[in-house]
C-alpha positions as CSV (number, residue, x, y, z in Angstrom):
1,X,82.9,5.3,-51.0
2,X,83.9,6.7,-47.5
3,X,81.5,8.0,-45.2
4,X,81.5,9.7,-42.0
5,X,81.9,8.3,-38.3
6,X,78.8,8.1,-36.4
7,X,79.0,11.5,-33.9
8,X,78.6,9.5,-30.3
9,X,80.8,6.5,-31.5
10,X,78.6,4.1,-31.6
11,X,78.6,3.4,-35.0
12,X,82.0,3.7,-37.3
13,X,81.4,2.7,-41.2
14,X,84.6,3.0,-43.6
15,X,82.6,2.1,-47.1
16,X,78.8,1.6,-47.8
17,X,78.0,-2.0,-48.6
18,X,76.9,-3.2,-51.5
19,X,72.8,-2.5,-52.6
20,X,70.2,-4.3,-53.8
21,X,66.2,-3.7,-54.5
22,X,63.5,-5.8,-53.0
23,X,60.0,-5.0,-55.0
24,X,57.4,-7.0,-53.6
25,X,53.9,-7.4,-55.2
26,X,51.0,-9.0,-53.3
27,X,48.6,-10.8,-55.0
28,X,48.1,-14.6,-55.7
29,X,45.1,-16.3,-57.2
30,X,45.0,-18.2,-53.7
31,X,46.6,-18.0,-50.4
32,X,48.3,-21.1,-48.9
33,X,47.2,-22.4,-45.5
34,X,51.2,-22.3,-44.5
35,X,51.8,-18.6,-45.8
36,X,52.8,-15.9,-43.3
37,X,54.0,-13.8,-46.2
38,X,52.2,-10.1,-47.2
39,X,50.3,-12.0,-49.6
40,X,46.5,-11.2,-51.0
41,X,44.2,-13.0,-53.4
42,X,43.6,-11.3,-56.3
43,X,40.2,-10.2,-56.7
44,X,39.5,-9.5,-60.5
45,X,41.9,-7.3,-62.3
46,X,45.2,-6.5,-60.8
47,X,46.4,-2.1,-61.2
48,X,49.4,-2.9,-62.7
49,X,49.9,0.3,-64.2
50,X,48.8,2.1,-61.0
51,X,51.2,-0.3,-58.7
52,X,53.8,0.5,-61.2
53,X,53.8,3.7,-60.8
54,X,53.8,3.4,-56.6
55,X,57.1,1.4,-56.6
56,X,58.4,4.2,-58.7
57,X,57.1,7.0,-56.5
58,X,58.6,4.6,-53.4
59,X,62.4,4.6,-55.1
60,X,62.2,8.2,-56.2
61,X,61.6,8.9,-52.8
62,X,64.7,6.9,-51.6
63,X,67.2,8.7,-54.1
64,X,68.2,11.1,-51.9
65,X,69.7,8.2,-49.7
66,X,71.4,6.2,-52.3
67,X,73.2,8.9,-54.7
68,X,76.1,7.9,-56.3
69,X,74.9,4.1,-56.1
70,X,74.4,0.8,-57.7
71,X,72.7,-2.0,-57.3
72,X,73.4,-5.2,-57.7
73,X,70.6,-7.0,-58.0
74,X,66.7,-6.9,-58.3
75,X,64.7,-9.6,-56.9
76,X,60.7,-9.2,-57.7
77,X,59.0,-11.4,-54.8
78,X,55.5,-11.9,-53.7
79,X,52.8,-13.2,-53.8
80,X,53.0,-14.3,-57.3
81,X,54.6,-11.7,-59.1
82,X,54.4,-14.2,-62.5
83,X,50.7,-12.7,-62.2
84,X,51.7,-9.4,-63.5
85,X,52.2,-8.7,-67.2
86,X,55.6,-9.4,-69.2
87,X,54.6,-5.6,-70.2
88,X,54.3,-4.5,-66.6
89,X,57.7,-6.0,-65.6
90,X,59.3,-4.6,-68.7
91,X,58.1,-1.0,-67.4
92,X,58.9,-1.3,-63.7
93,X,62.3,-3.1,-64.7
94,X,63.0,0.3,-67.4
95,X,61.9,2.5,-64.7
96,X,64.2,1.5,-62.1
97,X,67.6,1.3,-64.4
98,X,66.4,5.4,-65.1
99,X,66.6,6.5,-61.8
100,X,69.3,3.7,-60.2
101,X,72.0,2.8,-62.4
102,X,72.5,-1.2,-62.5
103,X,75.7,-2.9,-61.8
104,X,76.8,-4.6,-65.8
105,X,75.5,-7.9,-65.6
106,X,73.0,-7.2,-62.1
107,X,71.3,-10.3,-61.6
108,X,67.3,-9.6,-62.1
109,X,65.1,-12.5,-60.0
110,X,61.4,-13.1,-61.3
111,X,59.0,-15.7,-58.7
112,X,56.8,-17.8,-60.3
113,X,54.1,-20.5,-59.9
114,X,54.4,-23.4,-62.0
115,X,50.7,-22.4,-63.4
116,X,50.6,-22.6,-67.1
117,X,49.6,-19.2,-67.3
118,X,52.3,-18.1,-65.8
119,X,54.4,-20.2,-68.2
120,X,53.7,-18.6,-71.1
121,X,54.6,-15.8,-69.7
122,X,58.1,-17.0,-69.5
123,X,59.5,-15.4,-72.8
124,X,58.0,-12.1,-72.0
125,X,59.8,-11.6,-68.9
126,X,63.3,-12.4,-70.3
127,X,63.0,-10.1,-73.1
128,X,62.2,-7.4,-69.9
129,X,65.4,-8.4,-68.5
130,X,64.4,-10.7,-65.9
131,X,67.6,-13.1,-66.1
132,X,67.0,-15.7,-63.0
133,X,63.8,-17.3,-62.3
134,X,62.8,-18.2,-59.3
135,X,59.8,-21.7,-59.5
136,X,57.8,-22.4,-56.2
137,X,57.5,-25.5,-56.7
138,X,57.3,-27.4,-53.2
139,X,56.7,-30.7,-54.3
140,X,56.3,-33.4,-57.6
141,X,53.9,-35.2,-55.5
142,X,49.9,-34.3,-56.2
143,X,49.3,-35.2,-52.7
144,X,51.9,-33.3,-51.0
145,X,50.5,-30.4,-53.2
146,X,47.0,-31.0,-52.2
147,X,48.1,-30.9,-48.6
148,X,49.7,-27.8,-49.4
149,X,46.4,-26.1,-50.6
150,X,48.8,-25.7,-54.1
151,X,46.3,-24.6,-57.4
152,X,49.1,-26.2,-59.7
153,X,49.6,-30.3,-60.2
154,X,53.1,-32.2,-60.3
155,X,52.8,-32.2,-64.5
156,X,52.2,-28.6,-64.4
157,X,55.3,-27.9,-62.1
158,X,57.6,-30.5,-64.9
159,X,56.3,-28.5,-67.8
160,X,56.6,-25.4,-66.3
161,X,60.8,-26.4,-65.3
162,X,61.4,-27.5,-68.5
163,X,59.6,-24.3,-69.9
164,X,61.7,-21.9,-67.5
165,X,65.4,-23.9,-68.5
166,X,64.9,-23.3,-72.0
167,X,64.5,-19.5,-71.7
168,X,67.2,-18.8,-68.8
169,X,70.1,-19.4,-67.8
170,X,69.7,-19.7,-64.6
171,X,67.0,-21.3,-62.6
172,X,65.5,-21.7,-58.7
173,X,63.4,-24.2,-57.9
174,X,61.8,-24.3,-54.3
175,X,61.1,-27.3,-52.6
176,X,59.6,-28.1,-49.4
177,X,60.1,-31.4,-47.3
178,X,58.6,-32.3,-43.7
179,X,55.0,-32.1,-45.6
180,X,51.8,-33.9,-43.6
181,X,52.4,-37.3,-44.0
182,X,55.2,-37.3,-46.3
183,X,58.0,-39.8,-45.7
184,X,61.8,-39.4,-46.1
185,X,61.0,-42.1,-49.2
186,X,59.0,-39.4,-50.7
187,X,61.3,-36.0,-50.2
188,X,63.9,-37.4,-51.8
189,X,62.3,-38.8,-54.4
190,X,61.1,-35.2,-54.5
191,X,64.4,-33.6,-54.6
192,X,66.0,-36.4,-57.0
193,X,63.4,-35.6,-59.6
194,X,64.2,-31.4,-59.2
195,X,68.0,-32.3,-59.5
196,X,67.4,-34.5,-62.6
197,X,65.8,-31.3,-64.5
198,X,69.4,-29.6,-64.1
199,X,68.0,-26.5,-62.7
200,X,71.2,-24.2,-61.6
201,X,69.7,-23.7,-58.0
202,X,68.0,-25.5,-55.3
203,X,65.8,-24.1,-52.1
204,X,65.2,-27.1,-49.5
205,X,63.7,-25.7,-46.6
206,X,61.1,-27.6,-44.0
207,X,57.8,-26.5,-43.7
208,X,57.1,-24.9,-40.7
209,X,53.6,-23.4,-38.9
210,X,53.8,-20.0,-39.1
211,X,51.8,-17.7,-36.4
212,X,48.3,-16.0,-38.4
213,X,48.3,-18.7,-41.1
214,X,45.6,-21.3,-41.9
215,X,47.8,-24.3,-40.6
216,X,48.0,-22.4,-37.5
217,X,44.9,-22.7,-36.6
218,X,44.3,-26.1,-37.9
219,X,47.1,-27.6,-36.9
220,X,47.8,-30.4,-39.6
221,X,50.2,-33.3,-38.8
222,X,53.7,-33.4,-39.7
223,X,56.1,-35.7,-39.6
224,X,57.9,-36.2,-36.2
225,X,61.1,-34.5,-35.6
226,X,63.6,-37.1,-36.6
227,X,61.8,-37.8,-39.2
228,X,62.3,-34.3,-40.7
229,X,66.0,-34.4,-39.3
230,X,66.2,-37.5,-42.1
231,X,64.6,-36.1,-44.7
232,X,66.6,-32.6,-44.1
233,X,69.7,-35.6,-44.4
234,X,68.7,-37.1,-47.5
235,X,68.0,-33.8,-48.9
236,X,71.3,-32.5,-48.4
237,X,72.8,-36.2,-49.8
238,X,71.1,-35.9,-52.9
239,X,72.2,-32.9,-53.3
240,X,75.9,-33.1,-52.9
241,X,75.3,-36.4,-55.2
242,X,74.9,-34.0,-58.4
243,X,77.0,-31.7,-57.5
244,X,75.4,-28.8,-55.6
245,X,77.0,-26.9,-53.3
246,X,75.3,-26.2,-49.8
247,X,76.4,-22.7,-49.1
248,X,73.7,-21.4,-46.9
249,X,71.2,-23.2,-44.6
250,X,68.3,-23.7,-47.0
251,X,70.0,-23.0,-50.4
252,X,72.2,-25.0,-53.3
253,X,73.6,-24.1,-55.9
254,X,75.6,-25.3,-59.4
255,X,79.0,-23.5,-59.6
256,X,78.7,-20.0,-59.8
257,X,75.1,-20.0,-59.3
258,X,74.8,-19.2,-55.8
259,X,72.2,-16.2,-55.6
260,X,73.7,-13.0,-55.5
261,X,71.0,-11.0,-54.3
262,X,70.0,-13.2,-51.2
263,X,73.8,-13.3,-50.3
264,X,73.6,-9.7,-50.0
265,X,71.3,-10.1,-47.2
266,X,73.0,-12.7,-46.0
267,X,76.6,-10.8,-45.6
268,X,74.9,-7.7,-44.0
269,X,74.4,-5.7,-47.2
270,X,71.9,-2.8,-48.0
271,X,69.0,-3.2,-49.6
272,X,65.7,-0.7,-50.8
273,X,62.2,-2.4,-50.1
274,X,59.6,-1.6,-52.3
275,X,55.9,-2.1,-52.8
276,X,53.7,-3.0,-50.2
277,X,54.5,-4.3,-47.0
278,X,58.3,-4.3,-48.3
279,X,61.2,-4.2,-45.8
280,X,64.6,-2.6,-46.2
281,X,67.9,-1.1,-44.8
282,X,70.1,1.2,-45.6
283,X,73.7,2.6,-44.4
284,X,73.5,6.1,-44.4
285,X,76.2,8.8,-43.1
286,X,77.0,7.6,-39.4
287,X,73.7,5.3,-38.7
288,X,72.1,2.1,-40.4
289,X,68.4,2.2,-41.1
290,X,65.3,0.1,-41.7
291,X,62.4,1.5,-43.3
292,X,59.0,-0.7,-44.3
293,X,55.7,0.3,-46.1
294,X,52.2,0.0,-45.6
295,X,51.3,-3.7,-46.2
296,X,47.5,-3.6,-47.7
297,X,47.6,-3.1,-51.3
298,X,44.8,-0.8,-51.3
299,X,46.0,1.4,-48.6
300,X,49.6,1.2,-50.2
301,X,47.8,2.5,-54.1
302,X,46.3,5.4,-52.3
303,X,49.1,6.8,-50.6
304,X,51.3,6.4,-53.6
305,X,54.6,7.9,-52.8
306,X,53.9,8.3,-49.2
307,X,53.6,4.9,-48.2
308,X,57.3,4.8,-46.2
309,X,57.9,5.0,-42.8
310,X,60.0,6.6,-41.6
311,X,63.8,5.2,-41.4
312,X,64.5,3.7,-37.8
313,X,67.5,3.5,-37.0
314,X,69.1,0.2,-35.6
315,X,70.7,1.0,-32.4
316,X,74.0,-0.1,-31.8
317,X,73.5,-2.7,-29.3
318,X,71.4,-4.7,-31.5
319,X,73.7,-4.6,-34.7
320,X,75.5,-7.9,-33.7
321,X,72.6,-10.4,-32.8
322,X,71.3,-8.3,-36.5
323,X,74.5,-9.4,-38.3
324,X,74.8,-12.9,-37.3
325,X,71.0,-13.3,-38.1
326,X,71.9,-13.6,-41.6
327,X,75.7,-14.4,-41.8
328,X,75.4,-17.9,-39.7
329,X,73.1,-18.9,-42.6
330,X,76.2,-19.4,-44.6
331,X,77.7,-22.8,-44.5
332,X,81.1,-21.6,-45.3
333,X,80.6,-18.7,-42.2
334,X,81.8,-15.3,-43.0
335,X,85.1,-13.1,-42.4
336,X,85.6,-11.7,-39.1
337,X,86.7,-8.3,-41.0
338,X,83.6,-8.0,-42.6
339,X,81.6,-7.7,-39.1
340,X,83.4,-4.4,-38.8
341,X,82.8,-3.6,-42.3
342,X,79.0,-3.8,-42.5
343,X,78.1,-2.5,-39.1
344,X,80.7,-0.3,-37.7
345,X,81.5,-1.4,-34.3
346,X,84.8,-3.0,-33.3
347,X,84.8,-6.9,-33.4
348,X,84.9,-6.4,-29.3
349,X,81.4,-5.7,-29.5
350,X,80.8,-9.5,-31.0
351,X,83.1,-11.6,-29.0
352,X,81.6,-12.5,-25.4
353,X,79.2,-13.9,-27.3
354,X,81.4,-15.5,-30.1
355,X,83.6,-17.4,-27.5
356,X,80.2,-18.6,-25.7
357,X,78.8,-20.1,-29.2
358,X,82.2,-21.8,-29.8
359,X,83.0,-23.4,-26.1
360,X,79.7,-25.0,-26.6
361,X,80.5,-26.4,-29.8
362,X,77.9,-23.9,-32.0
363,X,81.1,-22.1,-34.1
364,X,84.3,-22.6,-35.1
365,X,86.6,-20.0,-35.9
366,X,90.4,-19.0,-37.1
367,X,92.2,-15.7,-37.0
368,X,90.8,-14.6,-40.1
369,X,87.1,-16.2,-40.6
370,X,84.2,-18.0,-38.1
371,X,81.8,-20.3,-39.0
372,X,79.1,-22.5,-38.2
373,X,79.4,-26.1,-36.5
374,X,77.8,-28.8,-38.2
375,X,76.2,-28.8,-34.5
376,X,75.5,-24.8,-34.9
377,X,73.8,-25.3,-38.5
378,X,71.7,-27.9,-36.5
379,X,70.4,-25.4,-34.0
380,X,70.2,-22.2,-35.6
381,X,68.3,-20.4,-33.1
382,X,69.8,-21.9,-29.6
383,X,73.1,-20.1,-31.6
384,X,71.3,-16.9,-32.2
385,X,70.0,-16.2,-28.8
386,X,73.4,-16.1,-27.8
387,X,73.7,-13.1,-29.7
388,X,70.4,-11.0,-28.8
389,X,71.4,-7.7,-26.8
């Protein structure tokens, strides 16, 4: 699909990338201390129907800007979505494939807790189409989940694995490591257990203390840094030992289970946030745009269908520190091609900064593809300020 140059040459798109749709839904029976996310404890009966309906009004409102589309993928992220209904999910899945066609086989991502309610649950939400499930697990120890401020036990989180693999195909399970006063004994005996399930997909990341979170203010204590630099190594050992393939910095996968829908993001793609507090982007003729909604649920219900803001565009100076955000995530690095591709400008644009990241030893790169140092993967963010405009 061809699309028109941007008028003062900033900005020079060929084709639209490929789409995807974030909903997000908000509530949780219980916050965690470590949780910066748009999360909210539910307080009595959640509006399904009603919040339905919103993320409907939301994409109907966003048509205009996506004609002649499809998405790829649908990834239903909270919170705890697992709270809603297998009804509720049915209808918001139904009511998105009527108004946005779905690519054939669109991978469709469900969260979950590992509570038991939630579990039985399980066979509702495949029968709505939900195809991947996504288990926030964090740990298999009861102590680490106690520390954690997680409502489910270790049993619970087994049960609810071994419910999940017997109704899909393809399963995530996240896992945290770098936990207060966990050893590197203890994440990977964490991680051996998860592996030993034979769940299609793994999520490792370390915990860190978020700004406006519980453990912010309390300030628990964590294991000292090259502790967690172990445990990050054992991890990624363990991993490799049953066959999983570390494509991106916090994620593993089975082959041909690498998540579709969060490579989108990271390769630069577009993607429609809905529900509240949802973020997006979107290519449009001659600009790329971000648009977000109103975060409190409340507020969010009662503006139903006004809830956008509207889309920003992203000037053109800060499209390359916004592309290599997400693309040196990936292990394997990314295409040099697709940096024109997915934001217009000329690879000139990216390569003062490019040559600074590899002389120090961050990147490595080839005529046709750069990628991250072993080094680079190591310090992420000393990489990435390289980049900022």
């Amino acid at each position: 699909m061809k699309i028109g140059l941007e008028r003062r040459g900033a900005v020079r798109l060929e084709a639209l990338p490929p789409l995807a749709i974030y909903v997000h839904i908000p509530w949780c029976v219980r916050k965690c201390p470590y949780c910066d996310f748009n999360s909210h404890e539910r307080g009595g009966e959640l509006p399904e129907h009603e919040y339905v309906d919103a993320v409907v009004a939301d994409l109907e409102g966003l048509l205009p800007s996506v004609w002649g589309r499809r998405a790829g993928s649908v990834f239903i992220g909270g919170g705890t979505p697992s709270l809603f209904s297998p009804e509720a999910i049915d209808r918001l899945l139904s009511a998105l494939r009527a108004r946005l066609p779905l690519e054939p086989g669109a991978e469709i991502t469900l969260e979950a807790n590992p509570g038991t309610v939630e579990a039985a649950r399980f066979r509702g939400f495949r029968e709505a189409g939900v195809n991947r499930l996504s288990l926030g697990v964090q740990s298999l120890d009861d102590r680490m989940l106690t520390a954690l401020g997680r409502i489910h036990s270790a049993d619970e989180a087994r049960r609810a694995v071994h419910l999940a693999l017997e109704q899909f195909a393809n399963v995530n399970v996240d896992l945290m490591y770098g936990l207060p006063g966990q050893s590197p004994e203890q994440a990977r005996a964490d991680i051996e257990e998860v592996v030993s399930f034979g769940v299609q997909h793994v999520s490792a990341y370390q915990l860190m203390i978020e700004p406006n979170t519980v453990f912010w203010r309390t300030r628990p204590c964590l294991p000292a840094h090259d502790v967690c630099a172990d445990m990050q190594l054992a991890v990624e050992g363990a991993l490799a030992a049953r066959g999983y393939e570390h494509y991106e910095t916090s994620a593993f996968a089975l082959a041909g289970r690498r998540s579709r829908h969060n490579l989108n993001y990271w390769e630069f793609g577009d993607y429609l946030g809905l529900g509240a507090g949802a973020h997006g982007k979107l290519s449009l003729a001659e600009r790329i745009t971000r648009h977000e909604r109103i975060k409190q649920p409340r507020e969010y219900l009662r503006a139903s269908g006004n809830s956008i803001t509207q889309l920003k565009d992203v000037p053109a100076a800060e499209l390359p520190f916004e592309f290599m955000l997400n693309a040196l995530r990936l292990i394997g690095g990314f295409p040099l091609a697709l940096f024109r591709e997915r934001t217009g400008l000329p690879l000139a644009a990216l390569e003062p900064a490019l040559s600074r990241a590899e002389e120090q030893g961050y990147i490595e790169r080839d005529w046709q593809r750069a990628r991250p140092t072993v080094r680079g993967q190591r310090f992420l963010n000393e990489v990435l300020g390289l980049f900022l405009p």
